[in-house]
N, C-alpha and C positions, 0 to 999 in steps of 0.2 A: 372550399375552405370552411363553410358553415360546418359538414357534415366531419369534419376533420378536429374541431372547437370542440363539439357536441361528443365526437369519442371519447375523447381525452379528457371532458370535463365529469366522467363518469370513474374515472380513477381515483378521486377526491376521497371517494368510499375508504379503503386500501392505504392510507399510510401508516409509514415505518416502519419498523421490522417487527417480525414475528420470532419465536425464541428460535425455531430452524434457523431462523435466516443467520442471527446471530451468532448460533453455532460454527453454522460454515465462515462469515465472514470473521469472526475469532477463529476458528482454523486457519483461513487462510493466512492474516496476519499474523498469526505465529510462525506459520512455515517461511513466511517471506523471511521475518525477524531472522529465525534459525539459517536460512542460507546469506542472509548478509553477514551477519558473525561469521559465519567461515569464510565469506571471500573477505572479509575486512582481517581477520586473525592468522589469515595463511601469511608466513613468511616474506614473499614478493610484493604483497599489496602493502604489509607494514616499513618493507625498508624503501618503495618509493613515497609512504607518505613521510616516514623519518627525512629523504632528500629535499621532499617539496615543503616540507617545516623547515630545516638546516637553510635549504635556499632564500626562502624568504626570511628568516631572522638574520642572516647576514647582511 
């Protein structure tokens, strides 16, 4: 357990992100964003969240 403490307390050096890191993880969450928009804007997913709104405000 010591020798497992003593690894990880060597990481300390190394935080938060570097401007790559940044990059890619701004990449990535843009591309998530962009395919949520489309399954939220396609046709099917808008008229059952228009039912499950109608359902619940009656």
């Amino acid at each position: 357990m010591r020798a497992l403490t003593a690894r990880f307390a060597g990481l300390h050096d190394d935080e938060g992100m570097n401007t790559a890191e940044y990059a890619v993880g701004t990449l990535a969450a843009v591309a998530f964003a962009g395919v949520l928009y489309k399954v939220v804007s396609s046709p099917s997913v808008q008229a059952a969240l228009t039912g499950v709104i109608n359902e619940a405000l009656k």
